[in-house]
C-alpha positions in Angstrom: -116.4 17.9 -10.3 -113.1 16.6 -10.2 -110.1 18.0 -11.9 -108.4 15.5 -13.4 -107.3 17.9 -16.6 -104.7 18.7 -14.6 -103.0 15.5 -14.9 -103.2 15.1 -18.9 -99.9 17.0 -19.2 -98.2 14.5 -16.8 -99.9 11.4 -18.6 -98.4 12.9 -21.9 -94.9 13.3 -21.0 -95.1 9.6 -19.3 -96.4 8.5 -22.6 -93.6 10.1 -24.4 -91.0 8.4 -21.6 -92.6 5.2 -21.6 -92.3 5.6 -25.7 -88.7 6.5 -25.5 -87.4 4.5 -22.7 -89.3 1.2 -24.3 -87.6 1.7 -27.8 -84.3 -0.7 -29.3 -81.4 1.6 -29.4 -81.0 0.9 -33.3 -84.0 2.8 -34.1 -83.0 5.8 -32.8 -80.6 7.8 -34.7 -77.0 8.0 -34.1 -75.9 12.1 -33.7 -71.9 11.8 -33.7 -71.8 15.3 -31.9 -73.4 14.3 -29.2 -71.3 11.3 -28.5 -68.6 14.1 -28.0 -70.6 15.3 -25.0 -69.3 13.7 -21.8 -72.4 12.4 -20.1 -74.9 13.4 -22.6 -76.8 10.6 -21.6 -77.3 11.3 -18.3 -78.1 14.8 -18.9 -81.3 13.7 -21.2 -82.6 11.1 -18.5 -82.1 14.3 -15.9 -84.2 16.5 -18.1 -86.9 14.1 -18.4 -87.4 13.0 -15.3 -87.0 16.3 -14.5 -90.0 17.4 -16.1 -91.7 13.9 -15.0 -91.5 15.1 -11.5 -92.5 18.5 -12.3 -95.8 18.2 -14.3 -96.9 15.1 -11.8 -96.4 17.8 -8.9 -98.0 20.3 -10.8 -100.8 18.1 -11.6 -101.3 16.9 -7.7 -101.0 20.7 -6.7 -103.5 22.0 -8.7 -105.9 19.5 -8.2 -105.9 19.8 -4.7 -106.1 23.7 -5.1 -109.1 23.1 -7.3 -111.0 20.8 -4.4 -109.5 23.2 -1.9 -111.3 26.3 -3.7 -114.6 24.2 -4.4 -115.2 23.2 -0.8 -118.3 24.9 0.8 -117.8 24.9 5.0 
């Protein structure tokens, strides 16, 4: 049985990057606050691929915890 739920969180959040990344900058919303931020940018493309690299790892972890555990010697 493989375990590839564990990777449907990751494929999500790529989804939801690919979505964001891929869109025109004139549809999304201008927040004057946040342009008073210094960096603001970089600290959103931090947090996602923050959690990019997190929930992949998570996903390759627990799937080879799952074969690990399954494996009859």
């Amino acid at each position: 049985m493989k375990a590839t739920h564990y990777y449907w969180p990751a494929a999500g959040w790529t989804i939801i990057i690919l979505f964001l990344t891929l869109s025109p900058g004139k549809d999304i919303p201008d927040v004057s606050f946040l342009d008073k931020v210094p960096d603001f940018d970089k600290v959103v493309h931090a947090i996602l691929f923050s959690g990019f690299v997190v929930l992949w790892s998570f996903g390759i972890l627990k799937q080879k915890n799952a074969f690990r555990s399954s494996t009859v010697w």
